[in-house]
N, C-alpha and C positions, 0 to 999 in steps of 0.2 A: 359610305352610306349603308346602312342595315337593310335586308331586305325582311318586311313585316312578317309576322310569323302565321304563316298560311295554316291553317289546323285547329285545333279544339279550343274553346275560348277560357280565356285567362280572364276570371274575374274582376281579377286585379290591373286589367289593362284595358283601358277604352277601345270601341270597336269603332268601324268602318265600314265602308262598299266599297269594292273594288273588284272590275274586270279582272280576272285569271284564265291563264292558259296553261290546263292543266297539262296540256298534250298536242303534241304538234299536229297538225293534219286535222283535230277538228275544231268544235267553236267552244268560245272560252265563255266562261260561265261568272255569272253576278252573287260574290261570294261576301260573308265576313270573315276580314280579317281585324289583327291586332293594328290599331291606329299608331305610328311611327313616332317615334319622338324625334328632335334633331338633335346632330353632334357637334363635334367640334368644326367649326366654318360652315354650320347648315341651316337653313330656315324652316320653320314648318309651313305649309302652305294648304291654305285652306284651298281648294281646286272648283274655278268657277265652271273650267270650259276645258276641253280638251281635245287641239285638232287632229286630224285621222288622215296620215300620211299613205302613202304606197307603201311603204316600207314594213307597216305594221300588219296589212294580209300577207306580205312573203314570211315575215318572222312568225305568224299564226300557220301557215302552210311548210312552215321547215326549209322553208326557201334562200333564208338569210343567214349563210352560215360567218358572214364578215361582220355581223349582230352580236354573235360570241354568247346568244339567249339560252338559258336553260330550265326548262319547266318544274315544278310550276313558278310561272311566270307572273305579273301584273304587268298589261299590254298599256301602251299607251307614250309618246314622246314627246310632245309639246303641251302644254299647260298656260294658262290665266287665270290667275288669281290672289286671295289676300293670305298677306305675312300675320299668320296669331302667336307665333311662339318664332324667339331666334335663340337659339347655341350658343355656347362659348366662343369667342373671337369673329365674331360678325359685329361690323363697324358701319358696312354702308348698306345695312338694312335695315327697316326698325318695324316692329307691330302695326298693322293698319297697314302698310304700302301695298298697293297694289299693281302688281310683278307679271311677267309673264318671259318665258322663257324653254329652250328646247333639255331639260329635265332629268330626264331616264327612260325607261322602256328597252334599253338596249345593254349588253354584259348585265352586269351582278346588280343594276342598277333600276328599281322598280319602277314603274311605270306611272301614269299621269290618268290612267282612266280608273281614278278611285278618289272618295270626299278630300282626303286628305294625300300631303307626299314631303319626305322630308328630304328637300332639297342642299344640295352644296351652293352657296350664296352667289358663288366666282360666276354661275350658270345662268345668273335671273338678271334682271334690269326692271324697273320703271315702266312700267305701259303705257303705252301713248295715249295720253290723256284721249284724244281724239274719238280712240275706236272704243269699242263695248268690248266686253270679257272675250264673247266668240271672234271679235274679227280679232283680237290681239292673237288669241289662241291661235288662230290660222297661221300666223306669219314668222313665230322659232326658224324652225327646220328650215324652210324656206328662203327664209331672208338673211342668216349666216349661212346657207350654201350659195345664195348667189352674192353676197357678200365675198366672202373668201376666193370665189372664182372671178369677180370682174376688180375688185379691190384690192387685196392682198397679191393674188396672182398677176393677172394682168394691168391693176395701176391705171384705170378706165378714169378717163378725163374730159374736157373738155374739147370739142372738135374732132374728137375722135369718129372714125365708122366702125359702128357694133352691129354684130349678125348674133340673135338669139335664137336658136335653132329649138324648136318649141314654145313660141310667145305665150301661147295663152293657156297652157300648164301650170300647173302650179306652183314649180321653182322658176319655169319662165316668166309667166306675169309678172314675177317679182321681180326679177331681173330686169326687162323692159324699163321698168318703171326706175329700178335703181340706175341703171344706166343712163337713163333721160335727163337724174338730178344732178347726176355731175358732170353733166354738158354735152355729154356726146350725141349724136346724128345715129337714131335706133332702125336697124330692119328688122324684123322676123320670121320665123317661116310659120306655116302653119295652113291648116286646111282651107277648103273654100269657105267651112261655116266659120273658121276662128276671122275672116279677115278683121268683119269690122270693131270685134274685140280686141284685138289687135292693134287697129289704130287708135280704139279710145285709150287703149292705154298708153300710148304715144310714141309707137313706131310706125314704119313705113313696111304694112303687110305684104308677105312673099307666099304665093300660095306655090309649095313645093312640088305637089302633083302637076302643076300646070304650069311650071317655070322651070328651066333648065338650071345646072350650079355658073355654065357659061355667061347664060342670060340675065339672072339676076347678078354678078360678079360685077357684070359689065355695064348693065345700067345701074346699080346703086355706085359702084365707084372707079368707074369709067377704066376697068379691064384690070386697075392698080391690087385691087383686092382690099376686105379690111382692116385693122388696125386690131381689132380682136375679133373671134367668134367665143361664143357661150354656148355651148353643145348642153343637151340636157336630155338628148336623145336617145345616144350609143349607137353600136353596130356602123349599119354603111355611113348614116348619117356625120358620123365622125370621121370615117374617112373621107367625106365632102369636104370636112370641115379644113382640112388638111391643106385640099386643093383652093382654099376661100379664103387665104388670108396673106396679106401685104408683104412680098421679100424683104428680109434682113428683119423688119421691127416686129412683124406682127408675130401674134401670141392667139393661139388654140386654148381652150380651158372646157376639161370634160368633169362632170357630174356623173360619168357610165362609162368610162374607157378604160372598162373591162375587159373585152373581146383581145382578137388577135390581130392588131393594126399594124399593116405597112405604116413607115416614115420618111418612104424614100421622096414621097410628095412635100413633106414638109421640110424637109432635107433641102431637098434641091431650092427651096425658097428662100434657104437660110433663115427660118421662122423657129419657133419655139413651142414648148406643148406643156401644161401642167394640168397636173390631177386635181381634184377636191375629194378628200375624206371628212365628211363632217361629222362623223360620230368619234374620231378618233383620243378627242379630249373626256368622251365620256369614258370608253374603254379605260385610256391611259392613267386618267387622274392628273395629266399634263396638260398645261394649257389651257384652263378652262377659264380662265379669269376672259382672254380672250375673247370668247362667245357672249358674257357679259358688256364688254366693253362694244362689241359689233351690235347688240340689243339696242343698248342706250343711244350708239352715234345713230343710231337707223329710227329709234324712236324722233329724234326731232328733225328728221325727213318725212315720218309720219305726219306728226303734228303741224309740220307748214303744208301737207296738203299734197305731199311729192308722192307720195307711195301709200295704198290702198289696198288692202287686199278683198280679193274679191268670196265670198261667202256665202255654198248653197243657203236657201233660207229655209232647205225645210230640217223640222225640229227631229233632235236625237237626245233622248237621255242614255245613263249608264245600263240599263235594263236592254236599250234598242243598238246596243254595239252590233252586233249581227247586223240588222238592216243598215247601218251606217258603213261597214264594212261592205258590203253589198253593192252598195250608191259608187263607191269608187271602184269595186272593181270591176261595173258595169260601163264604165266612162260617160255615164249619160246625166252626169252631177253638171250642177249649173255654178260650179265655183268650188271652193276649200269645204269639204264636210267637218263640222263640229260638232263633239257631244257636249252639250249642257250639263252639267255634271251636277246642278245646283235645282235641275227638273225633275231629275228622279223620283217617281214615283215610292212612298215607304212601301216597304216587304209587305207584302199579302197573301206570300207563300203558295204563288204559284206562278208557271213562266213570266218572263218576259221579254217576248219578240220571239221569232224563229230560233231554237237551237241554246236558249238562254233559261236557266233554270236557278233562280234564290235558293241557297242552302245558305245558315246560319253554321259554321264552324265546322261540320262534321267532322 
């Protein structure tokens, strides 16, 4: 995929908006660039919605160096929106579908908070008819990493006991919810305010500050431990997770098991651990069909009603990235922040939001 040509404007090439990060460490600015064409196996994608992961303030602050980003940049990794042009060798996309999918934003790969993004096809799915642009937009990133960690890795089934260590998170709520549809018996942990959040989304809430890993072990599964944890925490919390899980079968799976972790807890249980990298198919250019195919099987979990994502409601265009950026990393967001990509305000030539300044091409 080409990354758009950020700089003086080419008559000759239709323009855009798009979020830039000119430079690590501060705030990225609402620019025009050259509007992207697609290649071979890529879609153009008109960009309805675009949700605002954690991941996108570390990589704006120089935080994320397993990102592989290099300025200047187009911020942005998950995307909703419609197919208007497709590339050579694209079969199962066509003009008009409307896609949603975890995109770019991260290596050589440009980002999702601009009108337009020309996408590799293997990467998008089908939106579930169900949700609006924004709550599609919410649920990429999220919903192929707990995917890949309760599905691919751990093989989470039916009658199983699942410990999601973070329910009402972002990639935990999803979780929760994925975990519920394919039958297993959910706990979580989470604060005193996440409980009843927590249950609506249909586990059995563990408020961690006020429960022991003895206590809840041993009333959710009567001292045996369970069948999986979904960590989404890191740090100590994952070495909890160690101590939390069923000898000989059970399976650990972390989303942050970064750190420096003894194994000699999950050792002695005869249990198992795997990692989740989910950026890894964008880097590589491997495996991405994948992330597609985990889109689609999870959209008609959507669509019957199994999994929901949850969505502050208050409004962000491309102009208000900063304040949107802000909302998550305040923690005090009532759900998935989404920019509206399709509310932006036309150029007026002069800021917009804190920190956010329209330049055409300079």
């Amino acid at each position: 995929m080409r990354t758009p040509t950020i700089g003086g404007p080419n008559p000759e090439r239709p323009r855009m908006r798009a979020v830039v990060l000119e430079e690590f460490g501060v705030e990225p600015v609402l620019r025009s660039v050259e509007r992207p064409t697609p290649g071979r196996g890529e879609v153009l994608v008109r960009v309805e919605a675009s949700g605002v992961n954690p991941l996108d303030l570390k990589i704006k602050a120089g935080a994320a160096g397993h990102a592989r980003v290099r300025t200047p940049h187009v911020l942005g990794i998950d995307l909703a929106g419609v197919v208007t042009e497709v590339g050579p060798d694209v079969a199962r996309l066509a003009v008009g579908d409307e896609v949603y999918g975890m995109a770019g934003g991260v290596g050589d790969l440009p980002g999702t908070l601009a009108e337009y993004a020309a996408v590799d096809a293997d990467l998008l799915a089908v939106k579930p008819s169900r949700l609006t642009m924004a709550e599609a937009a919410a649920l990429p990133l999220a919903l192929i990493t707990a995917w890949e960690g309760l599905v691919d890795r751990a093989g989470v089934g039916p009658r199983q006991l699942v410990l999601v260590h973070g329910g009402a998170g972002g990639v935990g709520h999803v979780a929760v919810q994925l975990a519920a549809a394919r039958g297993a018996t959910v706990f979580a942990t989470g604060g005193a305010a996440d409980q009843e959040r927590i249950r609506a989304l249909g586990a059995e809430p563990i408020d961690y500050r006020a429960t022991s890993l003895d206590e809840y072990v041993r009333s959710a599964t009567g001292g045996e431990g369970f069948d999986v944890v979904f960590d989404t925490v890191g740090g100590a919390t994952l070495d909890l997770s160690f101590a939390a899980v069923r000898p000989y079968t059970g399976r650990v799976v972390s989303i942050l098991g970064w750190g420096e972790h003894s194994l000699a807890p999950l050792s002695f249980r005869g249990a198992t651990y795997s990692g989740v990298f989910t950026l890894l198919p964008l880097l590589t250019g491997k495996h991405r069909a994948h992330h597609g195919r985990v889109l689609a099987a999870a959209a008609e979990l959507v669509d019957r009603g199994l999994i929901t994502p949850i969505v502050d409601p208050t409004p962000y265009h491309l102009g208000a990235v900063g304040e949107a950026h802000a909302a998550v990393a305040s923690g005090g967001r009532r759900g998935k922040v989404v920019v509206d990509v399709r509310a932006t305000p036309e150029p007026a030539g002069h800021a917009h939001g804190p920190g956010h300044t329209q330049r055409d091409g300079d």
